[in-house]
N, C-alpha and C positions, 0 to 999 in steps of 0.2 A: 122159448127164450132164444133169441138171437142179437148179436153181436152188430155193429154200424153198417158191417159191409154184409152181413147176411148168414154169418155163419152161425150154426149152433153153438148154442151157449152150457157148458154144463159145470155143474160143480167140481174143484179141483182143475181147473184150467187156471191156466198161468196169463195174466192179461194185463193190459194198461187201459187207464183209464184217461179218456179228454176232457176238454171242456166242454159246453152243449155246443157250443156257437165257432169252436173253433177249433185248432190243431194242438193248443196249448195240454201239456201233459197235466195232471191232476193225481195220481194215484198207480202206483203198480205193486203187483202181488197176486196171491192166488187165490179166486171165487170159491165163495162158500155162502150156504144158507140159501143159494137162490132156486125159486120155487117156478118149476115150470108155469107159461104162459102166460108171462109179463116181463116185459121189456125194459120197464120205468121203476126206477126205484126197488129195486127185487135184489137182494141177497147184497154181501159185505166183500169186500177185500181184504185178505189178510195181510197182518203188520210183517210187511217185508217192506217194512216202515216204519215212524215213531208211533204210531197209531192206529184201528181199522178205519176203512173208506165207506161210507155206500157206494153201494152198483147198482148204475142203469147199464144195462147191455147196450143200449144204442147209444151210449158216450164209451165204448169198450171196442178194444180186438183184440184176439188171442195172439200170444208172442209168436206162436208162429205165422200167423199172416202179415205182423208186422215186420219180420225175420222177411218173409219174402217181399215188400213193398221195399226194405231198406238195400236188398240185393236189387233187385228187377231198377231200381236208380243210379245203382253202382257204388252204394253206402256199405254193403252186405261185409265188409272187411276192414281191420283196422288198418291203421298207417305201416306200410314196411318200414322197418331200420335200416340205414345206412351199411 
């Protein structure tokens, strides 16, 4: 099971989920249920939400790979105070 950009996927990881077709966020929380060696429709997102999600891993990245795309941009920090 792996993740859009490649990474392993495993259960108890903390992820966001996209759209298929685009950057649009859909879903975040932490995978469970998902059954090695499918990518597509495989295991849930837990309600760190009003609801659970399906998970496809290739609409998914783990927060920390997203932690590092929002730094490597120069997003990685919030606003300073005056």
């Amino acid at each position: 099971m792996h993740y859009r950009n490649g990474r392993e996927a495993k259960n108890g990881d903390k992820v966001v989920q996209f759209q298929m077709d685009g950057p649009v966020l859909t879903a975040v929380g932490v995978l469970y249920d998902a059954t090695p060696g499918n990518d597509y429709c495989n295991g849930n997102i837990a309600p760190t939400q009003p609801q659970p999600t399906g998970a496809c891993m290739c609409d998914c990245l783990h927060v920390d790979d997203l932690a590092a795309i929002l730094k490597e941009k120069g997003l990685g920090k919030g606003a300073t105070g005056k």
